[in-house]
PLY file of the C-alpha trace (Angstrom):
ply
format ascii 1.0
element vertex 142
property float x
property float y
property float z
element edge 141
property int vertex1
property int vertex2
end_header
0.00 0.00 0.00
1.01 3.78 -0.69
2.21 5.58 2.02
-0.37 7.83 3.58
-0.58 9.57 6.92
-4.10 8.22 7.20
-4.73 5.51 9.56
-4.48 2.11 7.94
-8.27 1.45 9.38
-9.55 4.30 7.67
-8.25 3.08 4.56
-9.95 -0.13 5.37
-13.19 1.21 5.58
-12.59 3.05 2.34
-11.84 -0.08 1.34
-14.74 -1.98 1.99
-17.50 0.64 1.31
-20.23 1.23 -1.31
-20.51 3.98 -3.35
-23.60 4.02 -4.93
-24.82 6.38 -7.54
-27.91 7.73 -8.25
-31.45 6.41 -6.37
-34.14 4.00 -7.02
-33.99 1.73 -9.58
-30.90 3.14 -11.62
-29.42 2.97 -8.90
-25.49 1.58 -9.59
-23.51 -0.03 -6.35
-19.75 0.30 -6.75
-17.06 -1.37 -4.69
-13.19 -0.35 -5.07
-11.44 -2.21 -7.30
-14.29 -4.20 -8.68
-15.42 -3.81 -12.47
-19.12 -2.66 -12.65
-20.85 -2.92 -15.86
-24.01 -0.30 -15.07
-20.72 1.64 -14.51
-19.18 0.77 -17.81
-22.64 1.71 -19.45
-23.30 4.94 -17.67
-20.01 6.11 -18.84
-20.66 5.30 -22.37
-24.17 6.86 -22.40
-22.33 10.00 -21.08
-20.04 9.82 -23.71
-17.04 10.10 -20.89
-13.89 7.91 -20.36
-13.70 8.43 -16.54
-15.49 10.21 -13.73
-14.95 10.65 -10.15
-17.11 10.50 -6.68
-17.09 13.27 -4.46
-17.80 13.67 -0.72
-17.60 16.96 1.22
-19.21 15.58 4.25
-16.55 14.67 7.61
-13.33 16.66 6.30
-10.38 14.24 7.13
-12.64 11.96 8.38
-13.73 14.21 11.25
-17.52 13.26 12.24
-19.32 16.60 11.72
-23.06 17.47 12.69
-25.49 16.83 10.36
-26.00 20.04 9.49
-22.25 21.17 8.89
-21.88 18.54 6.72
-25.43 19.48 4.27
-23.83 22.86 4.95
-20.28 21.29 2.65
-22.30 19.50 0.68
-23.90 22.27 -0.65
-20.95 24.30 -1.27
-19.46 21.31 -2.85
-22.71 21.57 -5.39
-22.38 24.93 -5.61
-19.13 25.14 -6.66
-19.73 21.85 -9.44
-22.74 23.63 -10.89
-21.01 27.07 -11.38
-17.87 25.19 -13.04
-20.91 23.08 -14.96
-19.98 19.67 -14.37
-22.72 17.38 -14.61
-23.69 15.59 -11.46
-25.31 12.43 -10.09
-26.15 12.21 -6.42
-24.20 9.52 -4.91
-24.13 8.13 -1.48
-21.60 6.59 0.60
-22.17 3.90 2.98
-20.33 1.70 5.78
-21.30 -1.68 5.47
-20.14 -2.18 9.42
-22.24 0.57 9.89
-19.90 2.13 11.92
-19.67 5.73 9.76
-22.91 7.31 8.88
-23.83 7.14 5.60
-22.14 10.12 3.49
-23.80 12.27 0.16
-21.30 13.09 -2.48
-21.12 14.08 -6.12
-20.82 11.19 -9.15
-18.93 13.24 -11.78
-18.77 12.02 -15.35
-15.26 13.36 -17.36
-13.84 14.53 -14.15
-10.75 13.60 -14.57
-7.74 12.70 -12.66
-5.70 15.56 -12.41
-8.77 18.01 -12.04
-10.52 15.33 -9.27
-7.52 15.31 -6.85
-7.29 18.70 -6.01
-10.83 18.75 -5.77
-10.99 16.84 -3.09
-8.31 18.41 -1.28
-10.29 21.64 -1.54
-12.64 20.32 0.61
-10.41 18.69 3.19
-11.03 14.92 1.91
-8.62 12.27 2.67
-9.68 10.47 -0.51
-12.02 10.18 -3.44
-12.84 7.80 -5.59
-11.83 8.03 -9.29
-12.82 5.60 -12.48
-11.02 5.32 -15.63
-12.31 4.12 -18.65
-12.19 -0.16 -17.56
-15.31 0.97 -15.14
-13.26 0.51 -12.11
-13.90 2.15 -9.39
-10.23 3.03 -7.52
-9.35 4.96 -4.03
-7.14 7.71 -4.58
-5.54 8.75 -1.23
-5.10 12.63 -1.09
-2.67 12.52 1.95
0 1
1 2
2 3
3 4
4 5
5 6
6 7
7 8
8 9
9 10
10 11
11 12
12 13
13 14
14 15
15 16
16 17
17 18
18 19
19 20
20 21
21 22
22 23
23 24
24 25
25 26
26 27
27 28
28 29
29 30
30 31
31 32
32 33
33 34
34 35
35 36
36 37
37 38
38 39
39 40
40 41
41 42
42 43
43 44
44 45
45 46
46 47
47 48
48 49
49 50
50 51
51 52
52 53
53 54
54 55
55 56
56 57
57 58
58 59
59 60
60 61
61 62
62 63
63 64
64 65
65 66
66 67
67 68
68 69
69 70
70 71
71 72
72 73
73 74
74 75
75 76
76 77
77 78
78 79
79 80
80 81
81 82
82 83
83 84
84 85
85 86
86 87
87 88
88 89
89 90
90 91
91 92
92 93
93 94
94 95
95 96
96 97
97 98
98 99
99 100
100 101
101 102
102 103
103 104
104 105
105 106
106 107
107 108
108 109
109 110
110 111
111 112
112 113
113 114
114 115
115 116
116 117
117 118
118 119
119 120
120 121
121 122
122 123
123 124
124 125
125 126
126 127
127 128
128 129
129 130
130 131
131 132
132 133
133 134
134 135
135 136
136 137
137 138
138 139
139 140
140 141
């Protein structure tokens, strides 16, 4: 594993979350590192090679209130829409259940280099980015 000054059991639960995009029944369930073929389709239909999801909620992993964290979410929106990226509403969830569940941002054609310091903008210790094999990957950001 890449050095990182985040705790190895954070990474773990990185690890072993879902990301899931969108709600009802498009909704798409990602894990990291696993090939998805909704994935692979959604990023054809959008006519992008790669995306990225997006959390502002619990910067470096520090539980916030409710509140503070719709508070980042919304500026995170805010500052998508006035750059006019498209967005999907995505949510992040613990499978332990020991995190709350987290909003954040699908982005189709967000790419790599634009993605990272994205997410450190809004204090994240990672994000997840997809290239064009429809695989979801964590990128550490510390």
């Amino acid at each position: 594993m890449i050095q990182s000054v985040i705790a190895k059991d954070l990474i773990a639960s990185y690890l072993c979350a879902n990301y899931q995009i969108g709600t009802g029944p498009d909704l798409i369930s990602l894990r990291i590192d696993q090939f998805s073929e909704p994935l692979a389709k959604l990023l054809i239909s959008s006519g992008q090679s790669c995306a990225a999801i997006i959390s502002a909620y619990n910067p470096y992993s520090r539980r916030l209130s409710n509140e503070q964290n719709l508070t980042a979410h919304e500026s995170l929106r805010n500052f998508l829409s006035q750059h006019s990226y498209p967005t999907i509403e995505s949510l992040n969830t613990d499978p332990a259940g020991l995190w709350p569940a987290e909003k954040s941002f699908f982005v189709p054609g967000l790419d790599l280099n634009t993605a990272q310091p994205l997410g450190q903008q809004f204090d994240q210790n990672a994000i997840v980015w997809i290239g064009g094999d429809a695989i979801p990957r964590l990128i550490l950001l510390r």
